[in-house]
VEXPA-164360 format. One line per field, with one value per residue: residue number from 1; chain; x, y, z of N, C-alpha, C in turn. Coordinates in steps of 0.05 Angstrom, whole numbers, plus 5000, padded with zeros to 4 digits. Layout:
REM VEXPA-164360
num	[NUM|...]
chaine	[A|...]
n.xx	[X|...]
n.yy	[Y|...]
n.zz	[Z|...]
ca.xx	[X|...]
ca.yy	[Y|...]
ca.zz	[Z|...]
c.xx	[X|...]
c.yy	[Y|...]
c.zz	[Z|...]
This chain:
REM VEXPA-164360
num	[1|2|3|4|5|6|7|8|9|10|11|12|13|14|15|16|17|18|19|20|21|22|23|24|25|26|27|28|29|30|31|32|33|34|35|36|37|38|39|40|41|42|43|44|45|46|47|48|49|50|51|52|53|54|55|56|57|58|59|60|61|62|63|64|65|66|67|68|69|70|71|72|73|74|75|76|77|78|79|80|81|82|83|84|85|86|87|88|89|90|91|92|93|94|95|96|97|98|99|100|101|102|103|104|105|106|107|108|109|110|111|112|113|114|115|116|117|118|119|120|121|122|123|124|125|126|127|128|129|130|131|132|133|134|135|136|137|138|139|140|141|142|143|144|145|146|147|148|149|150|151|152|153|154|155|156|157|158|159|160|161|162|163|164|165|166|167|168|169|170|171|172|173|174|175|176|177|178|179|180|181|182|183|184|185|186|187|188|189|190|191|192|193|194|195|196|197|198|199|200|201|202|203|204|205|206|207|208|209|210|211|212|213|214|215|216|217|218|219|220|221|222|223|224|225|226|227|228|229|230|231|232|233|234|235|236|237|238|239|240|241|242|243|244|245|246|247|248|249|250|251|252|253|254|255|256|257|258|259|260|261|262|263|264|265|266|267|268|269|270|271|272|273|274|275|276|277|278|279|280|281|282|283|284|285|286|287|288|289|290|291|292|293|294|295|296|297|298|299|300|301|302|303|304|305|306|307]
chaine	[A|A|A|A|A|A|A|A|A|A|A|A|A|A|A|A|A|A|A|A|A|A|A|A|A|A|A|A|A|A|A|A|A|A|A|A|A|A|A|A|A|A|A|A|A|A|A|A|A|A|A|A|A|A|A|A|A|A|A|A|A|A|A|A|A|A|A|A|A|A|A|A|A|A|A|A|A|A|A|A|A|A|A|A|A|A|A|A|A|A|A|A|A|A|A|A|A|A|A|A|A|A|A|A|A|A|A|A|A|A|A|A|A|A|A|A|A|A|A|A|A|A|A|A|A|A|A|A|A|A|A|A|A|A|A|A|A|A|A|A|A|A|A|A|A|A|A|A|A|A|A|A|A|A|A|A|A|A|A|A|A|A|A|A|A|A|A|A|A|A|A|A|A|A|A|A|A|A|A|A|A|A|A|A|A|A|A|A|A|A|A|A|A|A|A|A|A|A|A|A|A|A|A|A|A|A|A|A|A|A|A|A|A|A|A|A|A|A|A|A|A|A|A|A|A|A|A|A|A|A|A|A|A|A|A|A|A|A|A|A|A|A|A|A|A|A|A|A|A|A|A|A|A|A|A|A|A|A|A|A|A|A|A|A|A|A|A|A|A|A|A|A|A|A|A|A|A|A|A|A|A|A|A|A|A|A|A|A|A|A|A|A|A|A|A|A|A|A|A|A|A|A|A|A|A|A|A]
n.xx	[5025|5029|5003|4979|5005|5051|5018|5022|5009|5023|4997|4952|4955|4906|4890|4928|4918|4864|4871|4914|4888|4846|4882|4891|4849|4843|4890|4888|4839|4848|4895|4877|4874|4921|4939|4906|4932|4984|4974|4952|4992|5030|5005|5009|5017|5020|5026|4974|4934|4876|4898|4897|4883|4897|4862|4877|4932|4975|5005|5054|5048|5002|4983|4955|4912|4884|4871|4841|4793|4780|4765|4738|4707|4699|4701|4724|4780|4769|4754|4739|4755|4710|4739|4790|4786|4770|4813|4848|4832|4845|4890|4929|4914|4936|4985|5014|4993|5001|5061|5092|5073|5098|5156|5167|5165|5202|5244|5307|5294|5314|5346|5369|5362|5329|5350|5370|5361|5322|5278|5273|5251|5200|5175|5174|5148|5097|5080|5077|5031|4995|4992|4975|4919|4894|4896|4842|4822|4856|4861|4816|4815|4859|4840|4792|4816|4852|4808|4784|4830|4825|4786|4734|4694|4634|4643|4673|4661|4600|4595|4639|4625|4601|4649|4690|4649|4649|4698|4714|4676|4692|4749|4755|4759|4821|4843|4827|4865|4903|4969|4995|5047|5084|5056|5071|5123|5134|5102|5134|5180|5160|5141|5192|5221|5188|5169|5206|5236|5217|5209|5270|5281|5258|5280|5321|5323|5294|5333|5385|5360|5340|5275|5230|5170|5131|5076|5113|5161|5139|5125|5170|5199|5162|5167|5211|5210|5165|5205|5242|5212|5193|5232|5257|5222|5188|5203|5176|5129|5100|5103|5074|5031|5009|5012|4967|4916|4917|4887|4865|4909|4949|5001|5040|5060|5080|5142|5145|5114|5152|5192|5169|5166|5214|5229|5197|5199|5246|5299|5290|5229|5208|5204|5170|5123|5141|5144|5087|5084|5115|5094|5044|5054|5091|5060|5015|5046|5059|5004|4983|5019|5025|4974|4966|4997|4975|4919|4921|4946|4898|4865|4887|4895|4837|4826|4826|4782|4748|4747]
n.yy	[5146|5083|5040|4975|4917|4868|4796|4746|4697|4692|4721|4682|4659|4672|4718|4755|4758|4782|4826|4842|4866|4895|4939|4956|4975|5024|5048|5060|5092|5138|5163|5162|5208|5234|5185|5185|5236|5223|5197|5230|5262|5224|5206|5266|5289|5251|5222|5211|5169|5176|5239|5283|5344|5368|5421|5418|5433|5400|5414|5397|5368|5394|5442|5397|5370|5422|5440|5398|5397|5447|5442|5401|5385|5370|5306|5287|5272|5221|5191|5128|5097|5062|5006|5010|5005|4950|4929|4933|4891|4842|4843|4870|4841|4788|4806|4827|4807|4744|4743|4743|4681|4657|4679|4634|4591|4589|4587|4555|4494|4499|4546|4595|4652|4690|4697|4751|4728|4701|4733|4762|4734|4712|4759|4771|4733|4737|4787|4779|4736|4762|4807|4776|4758|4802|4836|4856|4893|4933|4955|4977|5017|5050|5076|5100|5139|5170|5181|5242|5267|5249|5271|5316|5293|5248|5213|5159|5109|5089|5067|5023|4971|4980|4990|4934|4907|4933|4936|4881|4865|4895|4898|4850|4790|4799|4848|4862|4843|4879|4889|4863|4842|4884|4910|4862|4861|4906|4903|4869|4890|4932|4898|4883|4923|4960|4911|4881|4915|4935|4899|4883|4943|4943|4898|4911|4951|4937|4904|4918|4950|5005|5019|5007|4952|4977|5027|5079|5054|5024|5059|5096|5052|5039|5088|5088|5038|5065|5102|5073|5040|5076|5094|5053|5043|5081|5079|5039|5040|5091|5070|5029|5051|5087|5048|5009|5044|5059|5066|5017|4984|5031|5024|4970|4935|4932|4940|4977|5022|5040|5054|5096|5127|5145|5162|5206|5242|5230|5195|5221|5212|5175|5182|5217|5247|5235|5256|5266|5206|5192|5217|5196|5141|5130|5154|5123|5067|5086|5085|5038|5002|5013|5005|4959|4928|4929|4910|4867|4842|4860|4819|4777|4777|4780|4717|4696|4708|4691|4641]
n.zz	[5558|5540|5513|5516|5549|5520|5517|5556|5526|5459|5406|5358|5291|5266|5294|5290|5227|5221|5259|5228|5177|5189|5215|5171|5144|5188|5179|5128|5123|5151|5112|5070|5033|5023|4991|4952|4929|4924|4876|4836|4827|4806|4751|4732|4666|4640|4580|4531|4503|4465|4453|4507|4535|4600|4641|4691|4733|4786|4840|4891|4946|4983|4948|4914|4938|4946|4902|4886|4921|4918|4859|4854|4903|4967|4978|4937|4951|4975|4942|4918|4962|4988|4951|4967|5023|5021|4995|5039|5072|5054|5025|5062|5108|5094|5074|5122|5161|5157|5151|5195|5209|5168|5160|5209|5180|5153|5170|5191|5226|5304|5299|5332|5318|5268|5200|5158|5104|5107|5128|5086|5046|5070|5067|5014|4998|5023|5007|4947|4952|4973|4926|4883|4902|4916|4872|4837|4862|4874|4829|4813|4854|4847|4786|4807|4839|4801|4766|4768|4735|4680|4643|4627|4620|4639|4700|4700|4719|4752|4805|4852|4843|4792|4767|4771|4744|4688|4675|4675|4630|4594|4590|4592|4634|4648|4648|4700|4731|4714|4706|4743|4753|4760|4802|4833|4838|4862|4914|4936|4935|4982|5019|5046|5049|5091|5133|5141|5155|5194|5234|5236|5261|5306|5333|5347|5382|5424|5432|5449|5490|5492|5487|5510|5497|5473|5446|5439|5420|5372|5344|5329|5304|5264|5227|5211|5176|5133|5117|5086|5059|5019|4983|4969|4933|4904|4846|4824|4838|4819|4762|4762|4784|4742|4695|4707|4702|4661|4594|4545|4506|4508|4533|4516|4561|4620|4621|4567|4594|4632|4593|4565|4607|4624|4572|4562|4622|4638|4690|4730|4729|4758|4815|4821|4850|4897|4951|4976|4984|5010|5057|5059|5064|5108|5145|5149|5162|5210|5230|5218|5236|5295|5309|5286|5327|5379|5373|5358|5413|5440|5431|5442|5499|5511|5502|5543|5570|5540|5528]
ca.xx	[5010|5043|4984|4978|5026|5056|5002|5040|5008|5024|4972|4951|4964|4882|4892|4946|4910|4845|4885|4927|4864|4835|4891|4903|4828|4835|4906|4874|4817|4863|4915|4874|4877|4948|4946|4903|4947|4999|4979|4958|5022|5045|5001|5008|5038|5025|5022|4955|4929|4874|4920|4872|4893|4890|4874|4889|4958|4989|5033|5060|5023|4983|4970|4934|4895|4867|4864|4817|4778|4765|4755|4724|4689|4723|4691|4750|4802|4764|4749|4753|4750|4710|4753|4819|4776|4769|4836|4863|4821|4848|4912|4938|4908|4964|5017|5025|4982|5020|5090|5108|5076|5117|5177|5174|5159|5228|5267|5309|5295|5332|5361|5366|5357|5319|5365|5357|5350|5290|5262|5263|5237|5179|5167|5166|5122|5067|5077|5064|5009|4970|4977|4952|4896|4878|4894|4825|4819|4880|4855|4786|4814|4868|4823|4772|4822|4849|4785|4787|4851|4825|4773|4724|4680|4635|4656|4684|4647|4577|4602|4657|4610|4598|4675|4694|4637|4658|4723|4711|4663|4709|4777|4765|4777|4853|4840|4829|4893|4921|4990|4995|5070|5105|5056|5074|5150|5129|5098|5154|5194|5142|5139|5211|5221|5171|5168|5233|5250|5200|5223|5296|5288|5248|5290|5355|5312|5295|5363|5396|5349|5337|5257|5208|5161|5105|5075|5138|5181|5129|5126|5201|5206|5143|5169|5238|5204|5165|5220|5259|5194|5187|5252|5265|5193|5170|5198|5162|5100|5098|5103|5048|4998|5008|5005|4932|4906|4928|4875|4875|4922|4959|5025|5037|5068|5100|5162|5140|5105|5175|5209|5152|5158|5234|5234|5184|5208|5276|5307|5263|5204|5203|5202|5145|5103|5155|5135|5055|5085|5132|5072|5037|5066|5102|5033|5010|5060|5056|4986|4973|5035|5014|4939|4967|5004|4949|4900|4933|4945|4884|4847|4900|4884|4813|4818|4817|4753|4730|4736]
ca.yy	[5122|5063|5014|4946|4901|4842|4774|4718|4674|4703|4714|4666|4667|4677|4741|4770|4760|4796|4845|4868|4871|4915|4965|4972|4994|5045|5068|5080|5116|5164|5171|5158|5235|5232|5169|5200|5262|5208|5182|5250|5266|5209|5210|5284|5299|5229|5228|5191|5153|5191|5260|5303|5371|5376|5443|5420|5426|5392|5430|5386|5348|5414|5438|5378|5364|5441|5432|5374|5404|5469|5447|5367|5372|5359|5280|5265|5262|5197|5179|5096|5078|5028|4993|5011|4973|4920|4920|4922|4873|4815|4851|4870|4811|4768|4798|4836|4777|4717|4744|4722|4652|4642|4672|4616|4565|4584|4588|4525|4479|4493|4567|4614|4680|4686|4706|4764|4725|4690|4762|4777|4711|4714|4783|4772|4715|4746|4807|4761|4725|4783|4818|4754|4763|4828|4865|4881|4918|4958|4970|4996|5041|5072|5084|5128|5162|5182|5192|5276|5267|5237|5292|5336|5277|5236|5196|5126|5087|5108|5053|5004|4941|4978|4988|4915|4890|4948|4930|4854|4864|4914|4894|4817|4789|4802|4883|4865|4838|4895|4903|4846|4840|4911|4905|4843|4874|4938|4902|4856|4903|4944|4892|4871|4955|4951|4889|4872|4940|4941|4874|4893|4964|4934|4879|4929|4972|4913|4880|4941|4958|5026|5027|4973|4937|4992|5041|5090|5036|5012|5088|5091|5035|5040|5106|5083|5025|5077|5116|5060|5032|5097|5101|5032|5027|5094|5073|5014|5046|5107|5051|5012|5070|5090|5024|4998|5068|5066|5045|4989|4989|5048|5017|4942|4920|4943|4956|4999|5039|5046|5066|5125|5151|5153|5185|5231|5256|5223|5186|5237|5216|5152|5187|5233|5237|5227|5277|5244|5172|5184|5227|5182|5113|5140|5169|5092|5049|5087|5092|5008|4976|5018|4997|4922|4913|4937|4898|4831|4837|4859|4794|4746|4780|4782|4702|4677|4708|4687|4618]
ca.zz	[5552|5527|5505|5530|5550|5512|5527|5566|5503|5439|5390|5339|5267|5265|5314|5281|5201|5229|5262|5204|5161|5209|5220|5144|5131|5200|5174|5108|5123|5163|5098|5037|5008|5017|4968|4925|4912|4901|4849|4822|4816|4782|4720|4717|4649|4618|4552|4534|4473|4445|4468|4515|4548|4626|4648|4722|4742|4808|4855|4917|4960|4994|4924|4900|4959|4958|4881|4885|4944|4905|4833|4857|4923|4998|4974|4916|4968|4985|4917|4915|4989|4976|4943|4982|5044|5003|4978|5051|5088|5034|5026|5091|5122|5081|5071|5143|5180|5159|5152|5225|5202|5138|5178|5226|5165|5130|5196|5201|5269|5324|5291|5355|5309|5251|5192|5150|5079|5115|5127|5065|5036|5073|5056|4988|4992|5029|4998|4925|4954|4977|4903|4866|4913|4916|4843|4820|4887|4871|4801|4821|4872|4837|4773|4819|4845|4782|4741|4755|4715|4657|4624|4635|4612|4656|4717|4685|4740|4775|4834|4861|4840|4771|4758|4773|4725|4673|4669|4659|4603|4571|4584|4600|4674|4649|4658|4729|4734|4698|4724|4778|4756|4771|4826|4853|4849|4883|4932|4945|4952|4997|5043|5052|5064|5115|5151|5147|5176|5217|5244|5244|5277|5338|5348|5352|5404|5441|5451|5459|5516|5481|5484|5514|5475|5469|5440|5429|5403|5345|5326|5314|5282|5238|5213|5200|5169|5117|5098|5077|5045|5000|4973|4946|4923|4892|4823|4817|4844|4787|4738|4773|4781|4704|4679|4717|4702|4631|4577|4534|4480|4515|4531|4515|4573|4647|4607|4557|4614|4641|4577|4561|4627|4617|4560|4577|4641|4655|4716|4748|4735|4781|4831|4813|4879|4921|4987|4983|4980|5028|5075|5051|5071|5136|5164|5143|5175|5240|5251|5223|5257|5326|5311|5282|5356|5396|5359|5364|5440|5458|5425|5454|5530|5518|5496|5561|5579|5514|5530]
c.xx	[5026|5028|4981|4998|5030|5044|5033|5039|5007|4996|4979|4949|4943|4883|4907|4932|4882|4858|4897|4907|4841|4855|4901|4884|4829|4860|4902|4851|4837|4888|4903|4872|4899|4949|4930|4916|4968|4999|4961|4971|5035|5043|4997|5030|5041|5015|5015|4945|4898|4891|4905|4901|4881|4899|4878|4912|4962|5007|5034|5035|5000|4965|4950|4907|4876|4854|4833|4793|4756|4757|4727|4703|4712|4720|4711|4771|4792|4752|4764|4764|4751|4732|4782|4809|4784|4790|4847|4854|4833|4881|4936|4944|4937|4988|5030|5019|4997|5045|5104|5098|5089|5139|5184|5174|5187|5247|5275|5309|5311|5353|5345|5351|5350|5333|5355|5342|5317|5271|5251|5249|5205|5163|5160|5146|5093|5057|5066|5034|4990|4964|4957|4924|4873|4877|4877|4810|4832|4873|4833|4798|4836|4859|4797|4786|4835|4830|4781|4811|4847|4819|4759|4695|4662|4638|4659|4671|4628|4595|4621|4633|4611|4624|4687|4666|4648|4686|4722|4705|4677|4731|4778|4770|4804|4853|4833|4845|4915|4948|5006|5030|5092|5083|5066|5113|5151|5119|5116|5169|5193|5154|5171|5213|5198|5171|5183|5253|5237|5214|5252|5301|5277|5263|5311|5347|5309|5316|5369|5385|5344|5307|5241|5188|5130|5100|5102|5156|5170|5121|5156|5207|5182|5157|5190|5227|5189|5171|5235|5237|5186|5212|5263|5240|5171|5177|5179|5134|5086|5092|5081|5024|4990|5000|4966|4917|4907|4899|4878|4886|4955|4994|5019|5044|5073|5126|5161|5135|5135|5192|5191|5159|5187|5243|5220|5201|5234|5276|5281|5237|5192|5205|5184|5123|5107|5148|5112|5068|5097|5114|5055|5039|5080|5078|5026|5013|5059|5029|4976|4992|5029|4991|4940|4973|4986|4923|4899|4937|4919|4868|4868|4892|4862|4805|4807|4791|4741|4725|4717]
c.yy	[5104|5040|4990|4933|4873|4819|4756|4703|4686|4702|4701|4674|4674|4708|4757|4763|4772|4815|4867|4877|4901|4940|4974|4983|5026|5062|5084|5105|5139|5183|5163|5182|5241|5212|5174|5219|5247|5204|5208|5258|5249|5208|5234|5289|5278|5236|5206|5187|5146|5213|5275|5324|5364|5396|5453|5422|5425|5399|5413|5376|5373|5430|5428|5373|5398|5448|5429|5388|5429|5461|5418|5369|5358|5314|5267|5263|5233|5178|5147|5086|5061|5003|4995|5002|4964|4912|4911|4907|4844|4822|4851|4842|4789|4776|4815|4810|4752|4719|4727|4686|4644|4647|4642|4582|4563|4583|4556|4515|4489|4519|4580|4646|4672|4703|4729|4758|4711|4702|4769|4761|4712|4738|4783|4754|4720|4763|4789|4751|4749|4800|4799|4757|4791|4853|4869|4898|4943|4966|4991|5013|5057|5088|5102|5141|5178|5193|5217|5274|5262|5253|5297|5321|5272|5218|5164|5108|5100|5091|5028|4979|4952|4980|4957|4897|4914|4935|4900|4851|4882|4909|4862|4815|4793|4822|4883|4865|4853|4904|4893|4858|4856|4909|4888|4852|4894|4926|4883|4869|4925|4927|4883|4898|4962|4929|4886|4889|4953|4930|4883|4914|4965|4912|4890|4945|4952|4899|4903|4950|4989|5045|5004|4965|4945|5003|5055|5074|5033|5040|5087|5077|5029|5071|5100|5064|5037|5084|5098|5048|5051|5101|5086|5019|5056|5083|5053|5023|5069|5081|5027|5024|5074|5069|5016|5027|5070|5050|5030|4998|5015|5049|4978|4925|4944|4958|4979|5018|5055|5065|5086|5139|5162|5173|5205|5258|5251|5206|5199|5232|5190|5163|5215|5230|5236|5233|5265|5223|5172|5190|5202|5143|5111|5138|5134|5082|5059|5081|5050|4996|4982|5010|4962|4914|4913|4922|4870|4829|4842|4832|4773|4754|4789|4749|4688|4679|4699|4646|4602]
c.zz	[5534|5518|5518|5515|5538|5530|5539|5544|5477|5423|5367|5316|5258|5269|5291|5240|5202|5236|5239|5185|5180|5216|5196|5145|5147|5180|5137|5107|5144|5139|5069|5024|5008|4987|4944|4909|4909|4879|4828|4802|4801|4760|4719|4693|4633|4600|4544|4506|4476|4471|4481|4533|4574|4631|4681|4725|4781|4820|4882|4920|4973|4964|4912|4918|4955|4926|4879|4907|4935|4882|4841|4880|4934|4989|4955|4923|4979|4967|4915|4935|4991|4966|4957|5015|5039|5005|5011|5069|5075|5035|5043|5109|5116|5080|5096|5162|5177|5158|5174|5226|5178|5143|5189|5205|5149|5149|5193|5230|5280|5322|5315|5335|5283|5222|5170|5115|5088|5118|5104|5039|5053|5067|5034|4985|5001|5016|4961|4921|4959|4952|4882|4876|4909|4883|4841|4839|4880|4850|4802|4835|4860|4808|4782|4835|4830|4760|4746|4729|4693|4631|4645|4628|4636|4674|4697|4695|4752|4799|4838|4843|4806|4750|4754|4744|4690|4663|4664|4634|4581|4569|4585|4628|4679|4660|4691|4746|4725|4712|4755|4773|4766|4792|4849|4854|4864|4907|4952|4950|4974|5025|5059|5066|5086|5129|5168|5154|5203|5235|5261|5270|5307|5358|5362|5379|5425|5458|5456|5476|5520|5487|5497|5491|5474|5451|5416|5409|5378|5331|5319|5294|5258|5235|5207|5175|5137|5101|5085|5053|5013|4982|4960|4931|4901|4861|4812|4820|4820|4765|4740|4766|4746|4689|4687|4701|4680|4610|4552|4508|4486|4518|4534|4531|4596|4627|4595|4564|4625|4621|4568|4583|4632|4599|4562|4593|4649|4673|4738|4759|4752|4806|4838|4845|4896|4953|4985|4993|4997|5064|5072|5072|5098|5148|5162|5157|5200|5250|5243|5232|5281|5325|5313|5315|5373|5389|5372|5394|5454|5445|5438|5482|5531|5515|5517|5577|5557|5511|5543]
């Protein structure tokens, strides 16, 4: 099976920003207890301000998951859903959905091939626009999926709606925003390692006459697309999760976050998580760029009955 075939009329920049919003929430709900034992792993071993003892410890990604399953309930592998919808219906939507329109907006007239600094200019810009948008999505959802981690206390949040008002009235509408900045670098450089390898590794299959323009192909190149995504993006992402997750007063800045987790753990510890993030973000990119393509073609060859 090779899915359906490229429309005669491309889909519209409408099509394709519904679309990606739609195959982030499926490819999350298929990989969100992966991203929870990510970020597990990342704040295991921080060293927190008042100092508490965790007497969980984190072993790999199979570990944590059977961890959480036995000490939490099969239900805290899905801890903060809600909110990781949310996050990718607003998220996604922008900075996978308009790429190929802010591409074509930095392309100069009359350029046969689209060059690769223009790739990576639009990448960063969607990838920007969609964190300004979406942080106190990303904050809420990686704060319930760290709250086992915290104590032995009770849950930090009864519900998504009461976290988002919690965190205003306690941290300010800033605490919502906690952390746009190393996000909006993590996610810039997210989307350039994705997109813009996505992009790349389909076009190479393409000309080269290697794979057609199905199925198979947008698995290849969404998993190439992944691994390249995981590898110039977990540091930034450690230093993301820690930071939002961190409470107030905790570390004073992104930096500081950086230089604790340095001395802490070392070089090392940016890359704390690594096998999740990389399971993680692989499993991702294949199942929402094969869901994004399939998406978007079938609404451009259903338009003409729709007119």
């Amino acid at each position: 099976m090779v899915g359906l075939k490229p429309p005669d009329v491309p889909p519209t920049a409408a099509m394709k920003f519904i679309s990606a919003g739609m195959a982030g929430c499926i490819a999350d709900l298929c990989t969100f207890p992966l991203d929870t034992a990510k970020v597990r792993l990342q704040i295991q071993g921080e060293v927190r301000i008042p100092r508490t003892i965790s007497s969980v410890e984190y072993r790999g990604v199979v570990g944590t998951l059977s961890t959480m399953v036995r000490t939490e309930g099969a239900r805290s592998l899905y801890r903060g859903l809600a909110a990781g919808l949310q996050r990718q219906m607003s998220f996604a939507s922008i900075r996978i959905g308009l790429y190929d329109s802010v591409k074509q907006l930095y392309t100069p007239k009359g350029a046969e091939n689209t060059g690769m600094g223009t790739r990576l200019l639009a990448g960063c810009t969607t990838g920007a626009v969609a964190v300004a948008c979406a942080q106190p999505t990303d904050v809420v959802k990686v704060r319930f999926q760290a709250s086992a981690a915290l104590s032995d206390s009770a849950p930090r949040y009864s519900s998504t709606v009461d976290a988002y008002r919690t965190i205003a009235r306690e941290e300010g509408i800033r605490g919502l925003w906690r952390g746009t900045l190393p996000n909006i670098a993590r996610n810039a450089v997210i989307n350039c390692g994705e997109l813009v390898t996505y992009d790349l590794i389909k076009d190479a299959l393409l000309r080269a006459q290697l794979m057609a323009d199905n199925v198979p192909c947008h698995f290849v190149a969404a998993f190439g697309a992944g691994f390249c995504a995981t590898v110039v993006a977990s540091p930034v992402d450690v230093v993301k999760t820690r930071y939002m997750n961190a409470s107030p007063g905790q570390y004073r800045n992104a930096l500081s976050c950086l230089l604790a987790l340095l001395t802490q753990d070392g070089p090392a510890g940016l890359y704390k998580g690594f096998v999740p993030s990389f399971l993680r973000l692989g499993s991702w990119n294949v199942v929402m760029f094969v869901t994004y393509e399939q998406l978007q073609r079938a609404m451009a060859l259903a338009r003409p009955g729709l007119a």
